[in-house]
C-alpha positions in Angstrom: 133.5 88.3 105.8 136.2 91.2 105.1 133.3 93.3 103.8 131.1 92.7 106.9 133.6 93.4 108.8 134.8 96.5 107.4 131.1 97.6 107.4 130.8 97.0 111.0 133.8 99.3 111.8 132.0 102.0 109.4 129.2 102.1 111.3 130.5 102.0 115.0 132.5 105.0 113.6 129.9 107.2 112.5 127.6 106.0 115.3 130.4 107.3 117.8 130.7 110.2 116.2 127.0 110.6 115.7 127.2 110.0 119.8 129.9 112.3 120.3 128.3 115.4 118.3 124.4 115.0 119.7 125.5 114.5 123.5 122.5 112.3 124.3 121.6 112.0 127.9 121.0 108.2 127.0 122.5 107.2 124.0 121.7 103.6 122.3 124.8 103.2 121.2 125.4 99.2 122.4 121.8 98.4 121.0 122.6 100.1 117.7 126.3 98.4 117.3 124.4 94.6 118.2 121.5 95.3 115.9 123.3 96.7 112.5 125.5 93.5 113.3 123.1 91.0 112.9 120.9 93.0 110.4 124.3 93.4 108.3 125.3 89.7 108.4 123.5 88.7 104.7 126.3 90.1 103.8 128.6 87.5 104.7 127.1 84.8 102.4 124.8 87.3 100.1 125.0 85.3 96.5 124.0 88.0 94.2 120.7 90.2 94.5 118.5 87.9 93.3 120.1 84.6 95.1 119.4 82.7 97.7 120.1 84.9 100.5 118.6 88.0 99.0 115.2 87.7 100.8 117.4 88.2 104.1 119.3 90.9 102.8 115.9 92.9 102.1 114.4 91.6 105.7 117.2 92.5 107.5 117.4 96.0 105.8 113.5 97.0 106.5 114.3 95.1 110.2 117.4 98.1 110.8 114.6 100.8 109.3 112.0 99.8 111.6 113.7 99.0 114.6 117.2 101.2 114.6 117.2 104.5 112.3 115.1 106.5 114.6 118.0 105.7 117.1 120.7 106.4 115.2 119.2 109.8 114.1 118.4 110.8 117.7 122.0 109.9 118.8 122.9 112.7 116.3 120.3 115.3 117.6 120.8 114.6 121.1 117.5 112.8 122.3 116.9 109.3 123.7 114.1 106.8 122.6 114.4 105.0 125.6 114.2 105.6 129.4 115.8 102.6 130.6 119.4 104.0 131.1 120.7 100.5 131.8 123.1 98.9 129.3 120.3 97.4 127.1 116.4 97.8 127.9 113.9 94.8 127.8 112.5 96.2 124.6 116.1 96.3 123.1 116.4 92.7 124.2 113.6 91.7 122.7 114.4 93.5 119.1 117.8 92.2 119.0 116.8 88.2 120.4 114.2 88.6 117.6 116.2 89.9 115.3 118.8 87.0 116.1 116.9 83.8 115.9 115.2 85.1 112.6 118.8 85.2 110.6 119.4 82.0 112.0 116.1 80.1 111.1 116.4 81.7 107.6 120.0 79.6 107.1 119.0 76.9 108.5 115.7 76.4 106.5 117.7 77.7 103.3 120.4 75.5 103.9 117.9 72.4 104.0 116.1 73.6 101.4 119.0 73.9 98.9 120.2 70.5 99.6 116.4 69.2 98.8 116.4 70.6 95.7 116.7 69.4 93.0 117.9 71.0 89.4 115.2 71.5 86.8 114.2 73.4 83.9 111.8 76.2 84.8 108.3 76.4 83.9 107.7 79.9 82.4 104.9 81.6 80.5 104.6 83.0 76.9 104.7 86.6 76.2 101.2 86.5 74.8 99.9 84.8 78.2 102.0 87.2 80.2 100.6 90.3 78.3 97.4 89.4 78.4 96.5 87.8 81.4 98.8 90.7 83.4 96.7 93.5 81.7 93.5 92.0 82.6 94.2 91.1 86.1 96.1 94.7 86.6 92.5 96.2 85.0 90.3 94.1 86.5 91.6 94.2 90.3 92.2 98.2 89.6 88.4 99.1 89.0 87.5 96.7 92.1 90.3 98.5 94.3 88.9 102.1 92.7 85.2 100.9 93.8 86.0 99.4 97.2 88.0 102.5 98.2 85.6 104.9 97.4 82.4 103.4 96.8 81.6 101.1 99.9 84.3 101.3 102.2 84.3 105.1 102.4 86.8 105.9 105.0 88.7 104.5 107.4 86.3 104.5 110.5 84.7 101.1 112.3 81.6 103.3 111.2 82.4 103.2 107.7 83.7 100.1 107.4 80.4 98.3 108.7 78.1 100.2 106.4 79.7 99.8 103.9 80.0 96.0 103.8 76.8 96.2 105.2 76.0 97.7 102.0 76.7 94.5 99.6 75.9 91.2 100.1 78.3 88.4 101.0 78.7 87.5 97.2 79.7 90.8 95.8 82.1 91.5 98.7 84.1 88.0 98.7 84.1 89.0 95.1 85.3 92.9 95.7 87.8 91.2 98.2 89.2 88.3 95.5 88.9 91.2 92.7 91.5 93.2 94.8 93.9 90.5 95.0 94.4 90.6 91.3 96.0 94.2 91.3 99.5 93.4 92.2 99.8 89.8 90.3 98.9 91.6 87.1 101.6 94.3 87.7 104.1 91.6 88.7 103.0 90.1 84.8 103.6 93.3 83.2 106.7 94.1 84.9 108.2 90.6 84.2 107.3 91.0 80.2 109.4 94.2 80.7 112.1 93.1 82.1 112.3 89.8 80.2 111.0 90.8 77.2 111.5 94.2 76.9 109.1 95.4 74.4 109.3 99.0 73.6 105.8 99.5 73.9 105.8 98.0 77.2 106.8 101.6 78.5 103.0 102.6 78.3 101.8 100.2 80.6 104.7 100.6 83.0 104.3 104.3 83.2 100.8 103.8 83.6 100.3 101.3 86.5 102.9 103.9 88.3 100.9 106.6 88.0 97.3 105.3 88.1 98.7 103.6 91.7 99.9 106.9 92.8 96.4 109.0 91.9 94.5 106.0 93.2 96.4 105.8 96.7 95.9 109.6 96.7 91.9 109.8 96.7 91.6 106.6 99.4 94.5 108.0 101.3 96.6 104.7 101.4 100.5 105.4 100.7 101.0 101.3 100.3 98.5 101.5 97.6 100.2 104.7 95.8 103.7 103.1 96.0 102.6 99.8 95.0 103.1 100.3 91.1 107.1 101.9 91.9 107.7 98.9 94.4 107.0 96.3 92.3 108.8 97.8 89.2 111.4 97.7 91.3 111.7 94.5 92.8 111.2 93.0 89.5 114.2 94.9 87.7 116.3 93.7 90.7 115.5 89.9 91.0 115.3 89.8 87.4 118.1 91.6 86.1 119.9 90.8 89.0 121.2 94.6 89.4 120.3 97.6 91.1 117.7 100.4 89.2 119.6 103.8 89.5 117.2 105.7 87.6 113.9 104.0 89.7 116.1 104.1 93.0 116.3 107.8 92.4 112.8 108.1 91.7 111.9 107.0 94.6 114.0 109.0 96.6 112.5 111.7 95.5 109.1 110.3 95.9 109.8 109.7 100.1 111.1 113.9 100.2 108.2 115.3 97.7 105.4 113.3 97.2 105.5 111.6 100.7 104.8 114.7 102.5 101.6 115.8 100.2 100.3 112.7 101.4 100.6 113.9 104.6 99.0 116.9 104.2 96.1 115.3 102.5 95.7 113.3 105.2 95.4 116.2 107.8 94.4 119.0 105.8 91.4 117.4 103.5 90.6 114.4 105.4 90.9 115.5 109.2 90.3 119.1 109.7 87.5 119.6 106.3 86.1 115.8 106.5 86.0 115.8 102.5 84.9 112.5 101.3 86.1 110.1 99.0 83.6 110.6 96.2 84.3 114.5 96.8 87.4 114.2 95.9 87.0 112.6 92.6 84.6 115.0 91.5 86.8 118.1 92.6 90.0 116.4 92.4 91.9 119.3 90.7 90.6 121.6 93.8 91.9 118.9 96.0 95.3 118.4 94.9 95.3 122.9 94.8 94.3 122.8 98.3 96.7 119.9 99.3 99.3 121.5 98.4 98.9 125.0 99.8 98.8 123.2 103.3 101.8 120.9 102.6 103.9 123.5 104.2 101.5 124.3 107.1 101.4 120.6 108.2 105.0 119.2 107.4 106.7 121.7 109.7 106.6 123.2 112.9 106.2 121.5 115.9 103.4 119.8 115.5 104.1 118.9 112.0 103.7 115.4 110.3 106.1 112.2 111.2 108.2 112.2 108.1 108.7 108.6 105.9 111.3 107.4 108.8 109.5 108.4 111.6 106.4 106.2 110.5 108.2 103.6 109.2 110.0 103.4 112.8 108.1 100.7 115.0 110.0 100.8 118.1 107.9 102.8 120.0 104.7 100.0 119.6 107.3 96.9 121.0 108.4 99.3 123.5 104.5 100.5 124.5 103.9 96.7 124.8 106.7 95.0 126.2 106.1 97.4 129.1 102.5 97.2 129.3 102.9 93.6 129.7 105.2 94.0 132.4 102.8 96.3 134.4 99.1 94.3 133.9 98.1 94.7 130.5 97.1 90.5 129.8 98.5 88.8 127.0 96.3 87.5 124.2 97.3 84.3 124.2 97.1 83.8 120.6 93.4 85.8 120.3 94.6 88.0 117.3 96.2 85.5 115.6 92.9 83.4 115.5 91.7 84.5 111.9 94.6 82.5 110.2 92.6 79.5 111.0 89.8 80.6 108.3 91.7 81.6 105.8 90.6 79.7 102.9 86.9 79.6 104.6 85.0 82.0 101.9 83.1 85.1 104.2 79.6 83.7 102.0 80.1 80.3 103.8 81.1 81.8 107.3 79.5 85.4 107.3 80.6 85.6 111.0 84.4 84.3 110.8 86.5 86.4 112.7 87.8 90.1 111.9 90.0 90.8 115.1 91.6 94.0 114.3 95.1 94.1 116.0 95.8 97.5 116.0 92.9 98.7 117.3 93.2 96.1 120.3 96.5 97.5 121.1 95.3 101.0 121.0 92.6 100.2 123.6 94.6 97.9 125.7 97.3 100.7 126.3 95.1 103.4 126.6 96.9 104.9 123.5 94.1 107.1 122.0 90.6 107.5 123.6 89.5 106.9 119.4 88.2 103.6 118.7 89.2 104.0 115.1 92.5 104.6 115.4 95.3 101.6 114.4 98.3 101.0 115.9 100.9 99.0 113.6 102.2 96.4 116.3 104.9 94.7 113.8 104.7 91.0 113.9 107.8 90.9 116.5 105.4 93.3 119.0 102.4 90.9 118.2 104.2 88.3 119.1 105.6 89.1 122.5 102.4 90.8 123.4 100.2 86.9 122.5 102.6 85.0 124.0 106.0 86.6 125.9 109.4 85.6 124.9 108.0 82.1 124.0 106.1 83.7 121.7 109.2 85.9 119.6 111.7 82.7 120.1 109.4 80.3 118.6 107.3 83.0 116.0 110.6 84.7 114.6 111.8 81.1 114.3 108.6 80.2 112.3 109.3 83.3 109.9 112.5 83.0 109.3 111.9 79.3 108.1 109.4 80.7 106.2 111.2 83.2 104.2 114.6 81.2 104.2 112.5 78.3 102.1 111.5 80.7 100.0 114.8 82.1 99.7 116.0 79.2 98.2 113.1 77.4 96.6 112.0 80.4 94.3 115.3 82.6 94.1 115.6 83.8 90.5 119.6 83.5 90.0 119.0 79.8 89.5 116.3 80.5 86.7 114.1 83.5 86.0 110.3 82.5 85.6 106.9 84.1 86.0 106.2 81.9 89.5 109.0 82.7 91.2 108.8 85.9 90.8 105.5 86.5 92.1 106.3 83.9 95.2 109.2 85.8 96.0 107.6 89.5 95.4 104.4 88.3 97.3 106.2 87.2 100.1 107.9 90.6 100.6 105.5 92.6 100.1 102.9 90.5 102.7 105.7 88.9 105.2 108.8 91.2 104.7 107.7 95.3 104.3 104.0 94.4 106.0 106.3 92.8 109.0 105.1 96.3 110.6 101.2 95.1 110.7 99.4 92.5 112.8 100.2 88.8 111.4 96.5 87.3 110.5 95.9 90.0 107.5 99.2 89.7 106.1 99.4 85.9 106.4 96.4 85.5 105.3 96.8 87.2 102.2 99.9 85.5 101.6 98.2 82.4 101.5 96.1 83.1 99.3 98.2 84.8 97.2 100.0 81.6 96.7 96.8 79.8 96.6 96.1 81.9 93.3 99.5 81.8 91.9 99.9 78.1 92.3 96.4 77.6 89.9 98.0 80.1 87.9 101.1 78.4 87.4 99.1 75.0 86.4 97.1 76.9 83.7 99.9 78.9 82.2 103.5 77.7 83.2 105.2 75.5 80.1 108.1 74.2 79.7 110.8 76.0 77.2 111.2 73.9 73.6 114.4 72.8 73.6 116.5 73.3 70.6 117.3 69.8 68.9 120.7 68.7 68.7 120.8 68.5 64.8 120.3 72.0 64.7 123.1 73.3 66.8 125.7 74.3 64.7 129.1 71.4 65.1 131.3 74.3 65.5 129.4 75.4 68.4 131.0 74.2 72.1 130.5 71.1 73.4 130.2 72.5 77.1 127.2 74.8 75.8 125.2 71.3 74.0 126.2 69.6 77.6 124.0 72.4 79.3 121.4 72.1 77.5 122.3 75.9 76.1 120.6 77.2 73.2 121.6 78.2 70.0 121.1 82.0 71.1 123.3 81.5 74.1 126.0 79.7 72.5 129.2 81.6 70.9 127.8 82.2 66.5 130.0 80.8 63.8 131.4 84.1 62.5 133.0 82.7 59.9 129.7 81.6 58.2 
């Protein structure tokens, strides 16, 4: 509590100062003080990085990203992000309310969840199965992703889309689509054998999945896909170990200021103004990364440069665009784009027709956004929420999702007891519910549930229990409160005088 508060001062220091130096016409400062308050109250209770409240701690720091950085930055430049000048705006309300009723769902559920539980031995894999099945499911939902990406889905237009899956039968793409799923559980196995086992050969593959994600991500022109390998090093070194990466944190950083920005330029420079294809730039993919670079400069500054890594990660401007749409005419959806969730175990070669309601195209037509009817507009789950249903719809959806992650939180947190399952539950469920919290909800649900779906089978085949050591071979000498726990003869203090 001392260090939340203490924090909280911090801020509403540097915010006022922030304030003082930009002179903003309408600064956000009450709506910034609320919102780091709540997003900054993990803290209170926060059990270690890998405990039970972790999964809040990382929520509530992509929540402040998404909904508060671009504020805090324009209070220091001297611009406003919102023209309500009143005390707090609708949007604002709707953010922080949000915001509010998700931190307190996630204790709740956690705190039920904890007192369900009860203690047990995990269920882990063996080295061999984690080697083996992680490389193959890594290789195996690679080459699909590689195929998909630039083989039959082309690009990223409704046009390209349709012919491309137009292209295969219903067979080949549920398989393409299951193949795909693969790619991040076999990273998760290979970065658990590191982190567990640590191998010294283990470095290959590591390095390896990083940068056959970042060339991969490059030629289909998806930034998740190219950060994928880092993130998930990452995440496993931190619920693992339980610590923070220095070394990976800092290669990261400079992955958002260097390598972010070529991905913008690819983006504009190759893709938008020379309309170079995917299969063109694998086969002059040297020329492309020459060319890329050259315009890196031309498209990252200037005034009509590319939104930096903050500025897209910043969805503020989509709750805003539809909380006041709403208010003017635009009809709700009444749960329409959620619809998909209801076939999500329904395999597309038994319903060919099931539903594919792209969200962010809906809100780019409903709000008049772009006259393009391929372009996507990320509405976050909060935005989809309010735009479906109205303030019924964020109370009782951010209620839903914080139980969610809050049973997570405690079922699967790894400071009780590192295993291969928990991991991926927990990883999964941040990658899909937590940083994809900026998408519509159906694709990122139901992926998540069949992610779990997938684990859980794997978990059955794989998952033993650990051989215990027998009592007649644990030393006498050794103490009693380790042979009470059920410790190990590696954990346990060594007779040094034998």
């Amino acid at each position: 509590m001392t260090a939340y508060v203490v924090l909280n001062l911090f801020f509403m220091l540097v915010a006022g100062v922030a304030c003082a130096a930009g002179d903003s016409p309408n600064p956000r400062l009450f709506y910034l003080i609320l919102l780091f308050a709540i997003c900054s109250s993990s803290l209170i209770d926060l059990d270690g990085l890998n405990g039970r409240q972790a999964l809040l701690g990382i929520f509530s720091l992509v929540y402040f990203v998404m909904f508060g950085v671009t504020d805090l930055v324009a209070l220091g430049v001297g611009l406003s992000t919102e023209h309500s000048t009143s005390l707090l705006s609708a949007t604002e309300t709707v953010v922080l309310v949000g915001g509010g009723v998700l931190v307190l769902a996630y204790r709740t559920a956690a705190s039920l969840s904890g007192m369900a539980a009860r203690p047990e031995r995990c269920r882990d894999w063996s080295k061999l199965s984690l080697l083996s099945v992680g490389i193959l499911m890594w290789t195996i939902g690679t080459y699909a992703t590689y195929q998909w990406n630039v083989y039959i889905v082309t690009d990223t237009t409704n046009e390209a889309i349709r012919k491309g899956l137009q292209s295969r039968s219903n067979y080949v793409i549920s398989g393409y689509i299951l193949a795909q799923m693969m790619q991040p559980l076999g990273i998760l196995l290979i970065a658990y054998t590191w982190r567990k086992f640590r191998p010294p050969f283990i470095w290959v593959f590591v390095a390896l999945i990083v940068i056959v994600q970042v060339v991969i991500g490059f030629i289909a022109d998806i930034k998740g896909l190219a950060m994928l390998g880092g993130i998930l090093m990452i995440l496993t070194y931190v619920l693992v170990d339980g610590r923070i990466p220095k070394r990976w944190l800092v290669g990261a950083v400079a992955y958002v200021l260097f390598i972010f920005p070529i991905f913008q330029a690819y983006r504009t420079a190759i893709h938008g103004d020379r309309g170079v294809a995917r299969t063109a730039v694998v086969a002059n993919f040297a020329h492309i990364v020459s060319l890329t670079l050259s315009a890196s400069d031309r498209v990252n500054s200037g005034h009509q440069r590319a939104q930096t890594f903050l500025e897209r990660s910043s969805l503020l401007e989509s709750v805003q665009t539809i909380v006041d749409g709403t208010a003017h005419g635009v009809p709700y959806q009444d749960g329409h784009t959620l619809t998909p969730l209801f076939a999500t175990f329904v395999p597309k070669i038994v319903w060919s027709d099931k539903p594919d309601i792209p969200a962010g195209q809906i809100l780019n037509k409903a709000f008049h956004i772009s006259e393009s009817d391929d372009v996507f507009i990320s509405p976050s789950h909060l935005g989809e929420l309010y735009w479906n249903f109205g303030w019924s719809g964020v109370i009782v959806g951010m209620t839903l999702i914080g139980g969610i992650l809050g049973v997570v939180g405690a079922r699967f947190n790894l400071a009780q007891g590192a295993s291969v399952t928990r991991l991926m539950v927990t990883v999964v469920t941040i990658k899909q519910l937590v940083t994809g919290f900026e998408s519509g909800i159906a694709p990122q649900y139901v992926v998540w549930l069949r992610s779990l779906a997938g684990i859980g089978v794997l978990h059955l085949i794989f998952a033993r229990l650990p051989v215990a050591v027998r009592r007649s071979s644990i030393h006498p000498v050794q103490p009693v409160r380790a042979l009470a726990e059920g410790t190990t003869s590696s954990n346990v203090f060594p007779n040094l005088l034998c």
